[in-house]
mmCIF file as gemmi writes it, N, C-alpha and C atoms, coordinates in Angstrom:
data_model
loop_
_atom_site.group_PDB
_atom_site.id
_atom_site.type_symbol
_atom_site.label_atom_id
_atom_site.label_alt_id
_atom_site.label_comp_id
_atom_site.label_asym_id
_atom_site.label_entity_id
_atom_site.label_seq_id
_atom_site.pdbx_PDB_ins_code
_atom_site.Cartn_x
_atom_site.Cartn_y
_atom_site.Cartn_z
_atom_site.occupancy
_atom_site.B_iso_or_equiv
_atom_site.pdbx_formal_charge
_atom_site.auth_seq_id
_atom_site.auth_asym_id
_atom_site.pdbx_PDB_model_num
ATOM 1 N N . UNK Axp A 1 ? -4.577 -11.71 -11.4 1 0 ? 1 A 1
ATOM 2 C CA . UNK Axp A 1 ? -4.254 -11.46 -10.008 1 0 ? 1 A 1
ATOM 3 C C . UNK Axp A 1 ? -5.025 -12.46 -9.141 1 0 ? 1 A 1
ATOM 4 N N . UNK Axp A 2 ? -4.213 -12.995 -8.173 1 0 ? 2 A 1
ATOM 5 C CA . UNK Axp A 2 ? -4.691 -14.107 -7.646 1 0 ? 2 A 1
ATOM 6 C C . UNK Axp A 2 ? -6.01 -13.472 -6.393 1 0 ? 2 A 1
ATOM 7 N N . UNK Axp A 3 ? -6.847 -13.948 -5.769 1 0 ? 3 A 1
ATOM 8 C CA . UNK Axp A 3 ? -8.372 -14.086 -5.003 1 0 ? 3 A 1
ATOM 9 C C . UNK Axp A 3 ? -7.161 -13.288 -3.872 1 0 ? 3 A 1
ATOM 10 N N . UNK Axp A 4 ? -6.77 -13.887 -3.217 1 0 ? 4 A 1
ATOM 11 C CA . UNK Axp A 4 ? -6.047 -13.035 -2.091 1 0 ? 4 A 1
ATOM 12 C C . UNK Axp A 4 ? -5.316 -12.113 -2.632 1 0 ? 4 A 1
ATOM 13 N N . UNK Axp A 5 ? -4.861 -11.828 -3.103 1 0 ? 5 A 1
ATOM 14 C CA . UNK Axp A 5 ? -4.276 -10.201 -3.317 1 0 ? 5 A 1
ATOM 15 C C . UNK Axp A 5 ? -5.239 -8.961 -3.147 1 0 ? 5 A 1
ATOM 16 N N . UNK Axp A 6 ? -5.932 -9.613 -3.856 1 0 ? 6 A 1
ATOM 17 C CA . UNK Axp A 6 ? -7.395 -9.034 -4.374 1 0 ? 6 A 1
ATOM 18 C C . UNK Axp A 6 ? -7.937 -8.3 -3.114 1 0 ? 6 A 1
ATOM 19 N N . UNK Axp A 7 ? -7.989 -10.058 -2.237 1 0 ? 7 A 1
ATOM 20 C CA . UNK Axp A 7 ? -8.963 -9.125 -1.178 1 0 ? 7 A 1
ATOM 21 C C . UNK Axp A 7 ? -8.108 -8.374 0.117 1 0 ? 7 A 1
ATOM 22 N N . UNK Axp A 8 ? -7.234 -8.783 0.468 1 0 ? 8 A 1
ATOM 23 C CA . UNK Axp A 8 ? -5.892 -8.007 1.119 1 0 ? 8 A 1
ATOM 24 C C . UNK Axp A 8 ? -5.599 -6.601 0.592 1 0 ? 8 A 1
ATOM 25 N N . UNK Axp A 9 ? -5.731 -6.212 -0.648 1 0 ? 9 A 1
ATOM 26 C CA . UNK Axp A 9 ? -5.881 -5.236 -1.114 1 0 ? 9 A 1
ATOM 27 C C . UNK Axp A 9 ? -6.953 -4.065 -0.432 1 0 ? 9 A 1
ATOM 28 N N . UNK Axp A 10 ? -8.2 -5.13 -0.86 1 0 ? 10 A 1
ATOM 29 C CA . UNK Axp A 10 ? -9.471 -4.464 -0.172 1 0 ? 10 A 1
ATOM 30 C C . UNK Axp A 10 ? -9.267 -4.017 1.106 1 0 ? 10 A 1
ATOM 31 N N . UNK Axp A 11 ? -8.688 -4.715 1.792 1 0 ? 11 A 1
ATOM 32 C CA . UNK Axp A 11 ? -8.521 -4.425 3.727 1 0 ? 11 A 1
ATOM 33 C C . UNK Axp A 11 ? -8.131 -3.629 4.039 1 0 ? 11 A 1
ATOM 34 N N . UNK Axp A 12 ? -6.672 -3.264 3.299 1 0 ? 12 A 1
ATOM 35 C CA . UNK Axp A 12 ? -6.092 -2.011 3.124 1 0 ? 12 A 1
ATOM 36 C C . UNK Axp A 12 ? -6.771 -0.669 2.304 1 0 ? 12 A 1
ATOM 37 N N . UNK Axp A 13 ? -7.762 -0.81 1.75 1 0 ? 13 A 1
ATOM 38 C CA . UNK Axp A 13 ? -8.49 -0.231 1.247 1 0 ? 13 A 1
ATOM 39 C C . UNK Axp A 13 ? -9.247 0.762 1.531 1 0 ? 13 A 1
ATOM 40 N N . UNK Axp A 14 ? -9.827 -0.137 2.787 1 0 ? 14 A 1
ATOM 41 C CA . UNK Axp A 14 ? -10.868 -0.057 3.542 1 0 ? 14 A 1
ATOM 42 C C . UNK Axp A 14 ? -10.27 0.507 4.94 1 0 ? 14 A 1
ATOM 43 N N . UNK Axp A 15 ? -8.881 0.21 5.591 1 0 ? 15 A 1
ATOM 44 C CA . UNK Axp A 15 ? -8.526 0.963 6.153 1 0 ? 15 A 1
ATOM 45 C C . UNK Axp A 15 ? -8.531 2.202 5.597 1 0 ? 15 A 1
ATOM 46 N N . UNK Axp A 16 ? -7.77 2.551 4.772 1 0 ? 16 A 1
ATOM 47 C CA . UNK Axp A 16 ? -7.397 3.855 4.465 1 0 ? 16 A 1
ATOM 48 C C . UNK Axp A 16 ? -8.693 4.59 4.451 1 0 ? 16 A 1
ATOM 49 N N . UNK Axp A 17 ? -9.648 4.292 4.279 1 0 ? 17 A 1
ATOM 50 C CA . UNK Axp A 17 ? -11.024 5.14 3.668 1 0 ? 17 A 1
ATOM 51 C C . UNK Axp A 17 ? -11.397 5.375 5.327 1 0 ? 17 A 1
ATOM 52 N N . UNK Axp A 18 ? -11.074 4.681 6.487 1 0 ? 18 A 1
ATOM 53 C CA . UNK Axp A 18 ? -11.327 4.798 7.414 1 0 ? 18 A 1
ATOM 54 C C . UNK Axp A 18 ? -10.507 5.806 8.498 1 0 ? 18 A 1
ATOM 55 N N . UNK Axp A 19 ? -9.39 5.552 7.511 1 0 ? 19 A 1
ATOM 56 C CA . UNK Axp A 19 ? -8.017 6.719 8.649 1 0 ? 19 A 1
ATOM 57 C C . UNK Axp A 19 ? -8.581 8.12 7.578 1 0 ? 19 A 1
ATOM 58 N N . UNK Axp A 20 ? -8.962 8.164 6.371 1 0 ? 20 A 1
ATOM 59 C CA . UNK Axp A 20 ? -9.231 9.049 5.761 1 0 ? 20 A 1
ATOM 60 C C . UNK Axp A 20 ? -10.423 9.884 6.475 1 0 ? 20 A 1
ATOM 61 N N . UNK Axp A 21 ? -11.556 9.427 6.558 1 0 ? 21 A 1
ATOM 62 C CA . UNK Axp A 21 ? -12.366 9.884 7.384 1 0 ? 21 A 1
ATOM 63 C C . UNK Axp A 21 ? -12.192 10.497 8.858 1 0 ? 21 A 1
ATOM 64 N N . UNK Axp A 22 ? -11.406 9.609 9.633 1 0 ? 22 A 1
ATOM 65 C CA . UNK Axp A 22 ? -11.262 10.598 10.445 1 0 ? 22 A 1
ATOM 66 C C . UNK Axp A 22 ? -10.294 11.556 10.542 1 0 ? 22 A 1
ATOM 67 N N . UNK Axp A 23 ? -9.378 12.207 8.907 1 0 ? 23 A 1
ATOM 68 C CA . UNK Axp A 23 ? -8.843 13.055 9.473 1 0 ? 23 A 1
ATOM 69 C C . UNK Axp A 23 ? -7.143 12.473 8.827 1 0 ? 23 A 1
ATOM 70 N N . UNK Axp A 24 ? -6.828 11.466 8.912 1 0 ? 24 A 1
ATOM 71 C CA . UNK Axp A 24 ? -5.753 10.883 8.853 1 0 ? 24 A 1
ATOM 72 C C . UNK Axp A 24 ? -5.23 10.413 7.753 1 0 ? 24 A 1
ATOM 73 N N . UNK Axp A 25 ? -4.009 9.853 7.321 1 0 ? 25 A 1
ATOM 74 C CA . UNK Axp A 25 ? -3.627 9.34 6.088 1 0 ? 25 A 1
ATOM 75 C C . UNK Axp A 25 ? -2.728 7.812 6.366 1 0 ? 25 A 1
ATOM 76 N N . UNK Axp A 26 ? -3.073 7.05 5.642 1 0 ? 26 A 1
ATOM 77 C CA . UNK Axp A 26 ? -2.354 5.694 5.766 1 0 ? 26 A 1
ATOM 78 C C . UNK Axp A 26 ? -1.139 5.769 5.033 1 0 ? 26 A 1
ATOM 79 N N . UNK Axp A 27 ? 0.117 5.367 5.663 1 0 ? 27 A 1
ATOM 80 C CA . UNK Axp A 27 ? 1.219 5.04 4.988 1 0 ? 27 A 1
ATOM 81 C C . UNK Axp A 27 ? 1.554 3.904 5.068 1 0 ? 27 A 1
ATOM 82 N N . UNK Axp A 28 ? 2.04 2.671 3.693 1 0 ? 28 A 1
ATOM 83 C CA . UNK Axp A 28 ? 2.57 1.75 4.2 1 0 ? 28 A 1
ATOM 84 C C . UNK Axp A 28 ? 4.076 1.717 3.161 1 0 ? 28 A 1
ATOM 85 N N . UNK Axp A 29 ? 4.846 1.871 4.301 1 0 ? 29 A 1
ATOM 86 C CA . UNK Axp A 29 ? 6.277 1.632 3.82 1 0 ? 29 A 1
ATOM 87 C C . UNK Axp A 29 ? 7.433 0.766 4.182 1 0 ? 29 A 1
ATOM 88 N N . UNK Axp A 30 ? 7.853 0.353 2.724 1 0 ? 30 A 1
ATOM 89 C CA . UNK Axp A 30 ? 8.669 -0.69 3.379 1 0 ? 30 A 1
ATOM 90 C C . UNK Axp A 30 ? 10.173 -0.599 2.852 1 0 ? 30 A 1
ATOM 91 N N . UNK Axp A 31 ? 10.913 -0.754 4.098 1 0 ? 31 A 1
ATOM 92 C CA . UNK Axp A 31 ? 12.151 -0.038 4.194 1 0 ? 31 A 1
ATOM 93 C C . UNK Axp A 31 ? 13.297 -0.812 4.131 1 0 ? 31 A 1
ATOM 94 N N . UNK Axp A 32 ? 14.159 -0.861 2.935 1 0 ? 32 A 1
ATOM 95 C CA . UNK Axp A 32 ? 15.557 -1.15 2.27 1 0 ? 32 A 1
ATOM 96 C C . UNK Axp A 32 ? 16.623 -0.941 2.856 1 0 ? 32 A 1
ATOM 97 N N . UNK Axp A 33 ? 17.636 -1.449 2.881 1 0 ? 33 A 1
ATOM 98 C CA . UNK Axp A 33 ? 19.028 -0.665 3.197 1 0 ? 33 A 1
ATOM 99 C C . UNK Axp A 33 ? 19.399 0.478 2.249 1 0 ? 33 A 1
ATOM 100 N N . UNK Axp A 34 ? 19.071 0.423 1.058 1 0 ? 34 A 1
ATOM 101 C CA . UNK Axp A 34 ? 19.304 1.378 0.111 1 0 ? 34 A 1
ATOM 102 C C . UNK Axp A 34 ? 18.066 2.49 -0.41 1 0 ? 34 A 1
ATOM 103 N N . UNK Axp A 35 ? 16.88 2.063 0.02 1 0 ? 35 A 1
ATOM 104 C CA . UNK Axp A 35 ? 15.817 2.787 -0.14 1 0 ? 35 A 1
ATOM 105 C C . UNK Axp A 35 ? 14.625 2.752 0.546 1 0 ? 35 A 1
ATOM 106 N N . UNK Axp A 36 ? 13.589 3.174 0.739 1 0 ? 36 A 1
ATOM 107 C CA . UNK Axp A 36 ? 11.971 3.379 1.107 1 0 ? 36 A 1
ATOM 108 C C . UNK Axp A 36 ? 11.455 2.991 -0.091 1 0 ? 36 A 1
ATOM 109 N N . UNK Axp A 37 ? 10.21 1.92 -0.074 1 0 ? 37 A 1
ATOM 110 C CA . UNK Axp A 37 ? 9.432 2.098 -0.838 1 0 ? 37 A 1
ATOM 111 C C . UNK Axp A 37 ? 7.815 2.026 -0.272 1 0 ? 37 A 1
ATOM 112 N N . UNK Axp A 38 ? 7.056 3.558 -0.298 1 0 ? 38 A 1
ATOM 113 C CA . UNK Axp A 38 ? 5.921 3.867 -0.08 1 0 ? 38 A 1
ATOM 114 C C . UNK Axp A 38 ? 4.863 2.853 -0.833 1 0 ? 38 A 1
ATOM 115 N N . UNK Axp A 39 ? 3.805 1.759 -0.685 1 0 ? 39 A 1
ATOM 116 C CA . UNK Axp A 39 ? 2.891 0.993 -1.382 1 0 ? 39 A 1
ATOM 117 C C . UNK Axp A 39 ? 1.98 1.378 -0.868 1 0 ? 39 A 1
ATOM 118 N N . UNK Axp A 40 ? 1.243 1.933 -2.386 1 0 ? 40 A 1
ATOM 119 C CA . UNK Axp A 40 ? -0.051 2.113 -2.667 1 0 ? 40 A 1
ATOM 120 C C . UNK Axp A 40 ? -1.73 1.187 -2.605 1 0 ? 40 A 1
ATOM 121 N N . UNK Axp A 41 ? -0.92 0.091 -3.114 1 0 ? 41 A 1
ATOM 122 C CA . UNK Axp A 41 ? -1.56 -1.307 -3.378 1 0 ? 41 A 1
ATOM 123 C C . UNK Axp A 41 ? -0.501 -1.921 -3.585 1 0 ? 41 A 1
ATOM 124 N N . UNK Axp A 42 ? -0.98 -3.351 -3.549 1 0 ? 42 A 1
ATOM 125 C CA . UNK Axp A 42 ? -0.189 -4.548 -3.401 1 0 ? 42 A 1
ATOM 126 C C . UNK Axp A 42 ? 0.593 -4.704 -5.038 1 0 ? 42 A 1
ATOM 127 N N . UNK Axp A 43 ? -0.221 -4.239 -5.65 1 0 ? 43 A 1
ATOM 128 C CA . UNK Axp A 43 ? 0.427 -4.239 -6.935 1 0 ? 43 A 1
ATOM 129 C C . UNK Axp A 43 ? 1.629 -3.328 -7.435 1 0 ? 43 A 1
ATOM 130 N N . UNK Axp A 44 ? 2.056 -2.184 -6.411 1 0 ? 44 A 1
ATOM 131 C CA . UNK Axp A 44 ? 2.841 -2.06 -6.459 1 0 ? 44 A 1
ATOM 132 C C . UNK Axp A 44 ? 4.438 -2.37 -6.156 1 0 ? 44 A 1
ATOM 133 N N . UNK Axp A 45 ? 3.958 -3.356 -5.371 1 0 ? 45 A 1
ATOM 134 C CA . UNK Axp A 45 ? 5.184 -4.265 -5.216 1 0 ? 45 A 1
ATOM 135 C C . UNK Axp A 45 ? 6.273 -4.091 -6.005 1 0 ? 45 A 1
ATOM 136 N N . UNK Axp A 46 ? 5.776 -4.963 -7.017 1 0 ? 46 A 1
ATOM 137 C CA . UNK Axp A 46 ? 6.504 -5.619 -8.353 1 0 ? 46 A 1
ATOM 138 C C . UNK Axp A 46 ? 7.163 -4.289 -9.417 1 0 ? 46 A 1
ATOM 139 N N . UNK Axp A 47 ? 6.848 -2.694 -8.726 1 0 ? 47 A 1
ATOM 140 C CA . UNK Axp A 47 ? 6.955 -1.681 -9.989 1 0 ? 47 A 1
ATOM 141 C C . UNK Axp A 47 ? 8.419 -1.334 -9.425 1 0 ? 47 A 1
ATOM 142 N N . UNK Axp A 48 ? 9.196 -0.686 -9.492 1 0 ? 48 A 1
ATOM 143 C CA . UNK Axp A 48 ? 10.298 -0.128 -9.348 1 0 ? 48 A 1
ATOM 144 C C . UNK Axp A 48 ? 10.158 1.412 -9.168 1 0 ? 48 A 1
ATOM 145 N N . UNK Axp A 49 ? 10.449 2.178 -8.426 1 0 ? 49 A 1
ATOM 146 C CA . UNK Axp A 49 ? 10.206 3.797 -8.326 1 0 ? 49 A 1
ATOM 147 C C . UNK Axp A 49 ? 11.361 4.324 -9.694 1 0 ? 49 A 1
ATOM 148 N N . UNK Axp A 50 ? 11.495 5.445 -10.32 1 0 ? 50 A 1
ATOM 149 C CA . UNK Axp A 50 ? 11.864 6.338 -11.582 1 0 ? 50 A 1
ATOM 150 C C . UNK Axp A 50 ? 12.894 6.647 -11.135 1 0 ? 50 A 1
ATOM 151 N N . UNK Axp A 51 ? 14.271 6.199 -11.825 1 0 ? 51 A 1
ATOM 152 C CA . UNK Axp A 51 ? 15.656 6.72 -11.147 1 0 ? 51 A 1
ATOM 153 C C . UNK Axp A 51 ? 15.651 7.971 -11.08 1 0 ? 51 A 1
């Protein structure tokens, strides 16, 4: 995994631990004509959701 993924990862990371704390939950979703896909990490990109 390439140095920037890595740390872009972290940022988002580090948000979440921050919306977590106060209370909140991070969503990042990115939206299809045919579907939503909710990402966890960047590495989920590349996975496909379970027909």
């Amino acid at each position: 995994m390439a140095k920037l993924e890595k740390r872009a990862d972290m940022y988002v990371s580090t948000l979440r631990r921050f919306i977590k704390a106060m209370g909140g939950e991070l969503e990042i979703v990115a939206r299809f004509p045919d579907r939503d896909v909710r990402i966890r990490t960047f590495r989920d990109l590349g996975k496909r959701p379970p027909a």
